[in-house]
LOKOL-752323 format. One record per residue: residue in three letters; x, y, z of N, C-alpha, C in turn; residue number from 1. Coordinates in steps of 0.001 Angstrom, whole numbers, plus 500000, padded with zeros to 6 digits. Example, Ala and Ser with C-alpha at 12.3 -4.5 7.8 and 13.67 -1.06 7.14 Angstrom:
2
{pt 'ALA',{513190,494310,507800},{512300,495500,507800},{513200,496700,507800},1}
{pt 'SER',{512850,497750,507080},{513670,498940,507140},{512900,500030,507870},2}
This chain:
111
{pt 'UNK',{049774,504213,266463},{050199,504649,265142},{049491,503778,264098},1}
{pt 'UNK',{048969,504167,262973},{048234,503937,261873},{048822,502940,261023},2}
{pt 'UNK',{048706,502048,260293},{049633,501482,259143},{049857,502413,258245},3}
{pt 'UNK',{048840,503351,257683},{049325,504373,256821},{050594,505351,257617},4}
{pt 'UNK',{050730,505946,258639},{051664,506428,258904},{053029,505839,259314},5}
{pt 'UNK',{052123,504522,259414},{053977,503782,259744},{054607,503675,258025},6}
{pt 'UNK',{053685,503636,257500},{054272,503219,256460},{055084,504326,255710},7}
{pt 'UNK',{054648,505358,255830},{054793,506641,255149},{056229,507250,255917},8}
{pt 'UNK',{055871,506877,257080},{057509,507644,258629},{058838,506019,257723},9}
{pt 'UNK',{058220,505012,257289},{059626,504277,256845},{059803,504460,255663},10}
{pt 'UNK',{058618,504448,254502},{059358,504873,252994},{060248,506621,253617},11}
{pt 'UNK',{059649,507555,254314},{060391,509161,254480},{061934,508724,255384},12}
{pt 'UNK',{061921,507375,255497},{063299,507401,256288},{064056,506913,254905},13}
{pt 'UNK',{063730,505864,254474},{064336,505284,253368},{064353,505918,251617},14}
{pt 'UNK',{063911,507666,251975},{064248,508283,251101},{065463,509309,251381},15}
{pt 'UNK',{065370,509370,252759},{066234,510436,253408},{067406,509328,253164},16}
{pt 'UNK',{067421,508221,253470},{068572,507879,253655},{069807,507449,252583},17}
{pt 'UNK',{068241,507274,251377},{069242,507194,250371},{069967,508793,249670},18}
{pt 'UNK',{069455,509777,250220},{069981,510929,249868},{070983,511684,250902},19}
{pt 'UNK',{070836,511221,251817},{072517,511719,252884},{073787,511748,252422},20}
{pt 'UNK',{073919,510424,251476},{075413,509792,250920},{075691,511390,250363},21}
{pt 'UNK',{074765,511512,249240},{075289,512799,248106},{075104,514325,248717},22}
{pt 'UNK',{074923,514424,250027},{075092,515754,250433},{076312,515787,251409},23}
{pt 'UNK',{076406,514606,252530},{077560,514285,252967},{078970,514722,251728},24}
{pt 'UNK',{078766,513636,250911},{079959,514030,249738},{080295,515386,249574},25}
{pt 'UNK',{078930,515954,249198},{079098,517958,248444},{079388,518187,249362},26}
{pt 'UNK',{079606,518444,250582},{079500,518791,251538},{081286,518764,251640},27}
{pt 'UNK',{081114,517389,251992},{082763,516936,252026},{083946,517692,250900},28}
{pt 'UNK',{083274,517478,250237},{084205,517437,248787},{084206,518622,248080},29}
{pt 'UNK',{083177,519285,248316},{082771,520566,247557},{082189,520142,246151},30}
{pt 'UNK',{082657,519403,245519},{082388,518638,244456},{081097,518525,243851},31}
{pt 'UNK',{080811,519724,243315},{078910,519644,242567},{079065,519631,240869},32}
{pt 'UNK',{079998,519391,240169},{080268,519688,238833},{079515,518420,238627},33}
{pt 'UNK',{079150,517468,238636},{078132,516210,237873},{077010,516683,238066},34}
{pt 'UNK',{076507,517631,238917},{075255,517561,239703},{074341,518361,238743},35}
{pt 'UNK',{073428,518327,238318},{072423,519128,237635},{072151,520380,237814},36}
{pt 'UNK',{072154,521325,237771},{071343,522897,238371},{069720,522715,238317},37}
{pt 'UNK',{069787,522384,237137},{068433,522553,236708},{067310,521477,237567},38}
{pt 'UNK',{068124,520503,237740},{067467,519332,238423},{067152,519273,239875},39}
{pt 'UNK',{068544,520169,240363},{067955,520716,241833},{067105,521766,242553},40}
{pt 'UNK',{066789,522138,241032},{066468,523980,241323},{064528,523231,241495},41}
{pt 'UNK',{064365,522025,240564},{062957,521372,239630},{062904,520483,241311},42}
{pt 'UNK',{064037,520035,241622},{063463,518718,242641},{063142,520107,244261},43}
{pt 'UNK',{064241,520686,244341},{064003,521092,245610},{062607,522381,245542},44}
{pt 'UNK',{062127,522709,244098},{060498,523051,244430},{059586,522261,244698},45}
{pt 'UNK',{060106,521085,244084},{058820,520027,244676},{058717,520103,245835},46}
{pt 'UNK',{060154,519439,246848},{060056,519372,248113},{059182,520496,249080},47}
{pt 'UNK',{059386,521507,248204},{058764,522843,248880},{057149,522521,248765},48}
{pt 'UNK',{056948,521625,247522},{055364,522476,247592},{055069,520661,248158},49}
{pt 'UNK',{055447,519706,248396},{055246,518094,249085},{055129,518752,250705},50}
{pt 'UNK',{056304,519820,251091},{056144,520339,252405},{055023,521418,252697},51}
{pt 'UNK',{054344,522152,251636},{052839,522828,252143},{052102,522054,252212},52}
{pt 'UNK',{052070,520974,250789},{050764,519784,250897},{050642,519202,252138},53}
{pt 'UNK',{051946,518463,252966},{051787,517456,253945},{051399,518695,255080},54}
{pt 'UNK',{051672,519719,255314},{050957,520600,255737},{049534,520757,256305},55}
{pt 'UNK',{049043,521254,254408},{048134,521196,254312},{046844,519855,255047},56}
{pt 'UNK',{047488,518847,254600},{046976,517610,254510},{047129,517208,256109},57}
{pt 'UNK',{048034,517561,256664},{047894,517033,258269},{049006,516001,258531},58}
{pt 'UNK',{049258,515751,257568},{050041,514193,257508},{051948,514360,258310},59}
{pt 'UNK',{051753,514082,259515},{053153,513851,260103},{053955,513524,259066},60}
{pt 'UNK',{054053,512199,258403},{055147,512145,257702},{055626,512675,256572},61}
{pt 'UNK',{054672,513012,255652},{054402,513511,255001},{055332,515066,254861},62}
{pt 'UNK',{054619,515750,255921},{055074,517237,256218},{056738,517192,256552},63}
{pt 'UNK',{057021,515890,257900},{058613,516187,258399},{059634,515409,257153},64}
{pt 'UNK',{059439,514490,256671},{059951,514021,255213},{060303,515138,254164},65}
{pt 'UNK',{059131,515736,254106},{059518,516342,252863},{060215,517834,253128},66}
{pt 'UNK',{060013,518436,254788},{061180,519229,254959},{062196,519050,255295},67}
{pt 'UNK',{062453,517535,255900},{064578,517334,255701},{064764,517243,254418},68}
{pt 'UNK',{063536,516635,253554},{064720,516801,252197},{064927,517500,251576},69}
{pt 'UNK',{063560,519167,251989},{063578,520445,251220},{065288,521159,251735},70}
{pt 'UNK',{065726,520820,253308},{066360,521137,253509},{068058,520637,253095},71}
{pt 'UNK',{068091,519316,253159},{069116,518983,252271},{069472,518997,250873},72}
{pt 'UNK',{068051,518983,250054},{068294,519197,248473},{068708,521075,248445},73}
{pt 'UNK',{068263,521899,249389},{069000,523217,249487},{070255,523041,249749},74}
{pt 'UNK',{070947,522478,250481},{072142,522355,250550},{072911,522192,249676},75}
{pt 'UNK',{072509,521043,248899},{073272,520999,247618},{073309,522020,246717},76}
{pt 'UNK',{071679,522519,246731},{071436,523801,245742},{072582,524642,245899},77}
{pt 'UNK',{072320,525108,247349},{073238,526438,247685},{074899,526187,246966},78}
{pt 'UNK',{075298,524921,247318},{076813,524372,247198},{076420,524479,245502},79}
{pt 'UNK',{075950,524188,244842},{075975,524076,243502},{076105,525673,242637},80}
{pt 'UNK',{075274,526790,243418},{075398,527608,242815},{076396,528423,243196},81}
{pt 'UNK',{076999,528209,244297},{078273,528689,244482},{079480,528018,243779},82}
{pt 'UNK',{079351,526703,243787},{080140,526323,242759},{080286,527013,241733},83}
{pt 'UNK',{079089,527125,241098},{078867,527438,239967},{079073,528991,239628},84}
{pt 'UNK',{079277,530045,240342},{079682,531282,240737},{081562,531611,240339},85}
{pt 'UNK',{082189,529894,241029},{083533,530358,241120},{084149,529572,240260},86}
{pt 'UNK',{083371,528582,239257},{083700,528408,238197},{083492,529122,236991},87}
{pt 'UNK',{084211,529531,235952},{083593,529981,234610},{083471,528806,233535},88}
{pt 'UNK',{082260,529973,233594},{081575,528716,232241},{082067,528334,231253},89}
{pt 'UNK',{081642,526385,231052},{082033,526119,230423},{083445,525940,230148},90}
{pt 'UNK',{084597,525646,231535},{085811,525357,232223},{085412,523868,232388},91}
{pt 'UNK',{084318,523148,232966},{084564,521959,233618},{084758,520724,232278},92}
{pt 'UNK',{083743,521704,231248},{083712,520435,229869},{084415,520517,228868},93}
{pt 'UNK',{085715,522068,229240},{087168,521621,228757},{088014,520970,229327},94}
{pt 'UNK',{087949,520876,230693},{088651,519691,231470},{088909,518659,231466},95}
{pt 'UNK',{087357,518013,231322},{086504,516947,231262},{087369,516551,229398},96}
{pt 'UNK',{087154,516956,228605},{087490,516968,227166},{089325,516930,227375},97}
{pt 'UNK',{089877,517446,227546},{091306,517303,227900},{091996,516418,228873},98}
{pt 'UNK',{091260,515718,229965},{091391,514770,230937},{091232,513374,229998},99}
{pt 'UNK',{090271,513340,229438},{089940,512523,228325},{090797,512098,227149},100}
{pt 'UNK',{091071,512635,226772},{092409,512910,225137},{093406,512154,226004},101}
{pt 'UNK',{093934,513109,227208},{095329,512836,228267},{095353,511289,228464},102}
{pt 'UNK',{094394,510529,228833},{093841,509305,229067},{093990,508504,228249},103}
{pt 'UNK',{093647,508725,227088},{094169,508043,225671},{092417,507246,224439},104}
{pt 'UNK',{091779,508015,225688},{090365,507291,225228},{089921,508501,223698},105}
{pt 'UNK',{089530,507660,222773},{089195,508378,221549},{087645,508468,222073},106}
{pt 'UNK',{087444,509252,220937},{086421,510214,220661},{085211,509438,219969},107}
{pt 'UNK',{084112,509843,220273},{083287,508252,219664},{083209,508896,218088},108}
{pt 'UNK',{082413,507868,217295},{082728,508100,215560},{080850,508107,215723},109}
{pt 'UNK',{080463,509225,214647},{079317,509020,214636},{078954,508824,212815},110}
{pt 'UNK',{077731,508168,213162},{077865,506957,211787},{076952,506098,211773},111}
């Protein structure tokens, strides 16, 4: 094995690994209301087109890296837009706004 590929098979572990925690959770919890749409819809095309490049390119780590994470940042996707299906809009940031007040925390002053 290469130093370039060792190196590349431990940063693709130590990206996977920091992203397990937050699909474990959605997963667990159902819980995608913090989570971005837009941000998963932008990250998990990358993963898609990092997984033709490493492809393309030949590169073991490269290619299997970037399809566990095409496949777990879908996960969340999927969980997010179903979330987002059985919520109505614009429910979570009256919640969020009324959980808040309930709490006793004021409102910032702008100025």
């Amino acid at each position: 094995m290469s130093l370039s590929t060792l190196i590349g098979t431990v940063a693709g572990c130590i990206g996977l690994y920091s992203f397990v925690p937050q699909v474990v959770k959605c997963c667990r919890t159902g819980d995608v209301a913090a989570i971005s749409l837009r941000m998963f819809v932008v990250r998990t095309f990358g993963l898609f087109l990092w997984t033709i490049y490493g492809y393309a390119l030949g590169s073991l780590p490269v290619l299997v890296f970037s399809a566990l994470g095409l496949m777990l940042s879908s996960v969340i996707l999927v969980l997010k837009v179903r979330g987002s299906r059985l919520q109505p809009a614009g429910e979570s940031c009256r919640q969020d706004g009324l959980e808040q007040k309930a709490s006793g925390t004021a409102d910032p002053v702008a100025g």
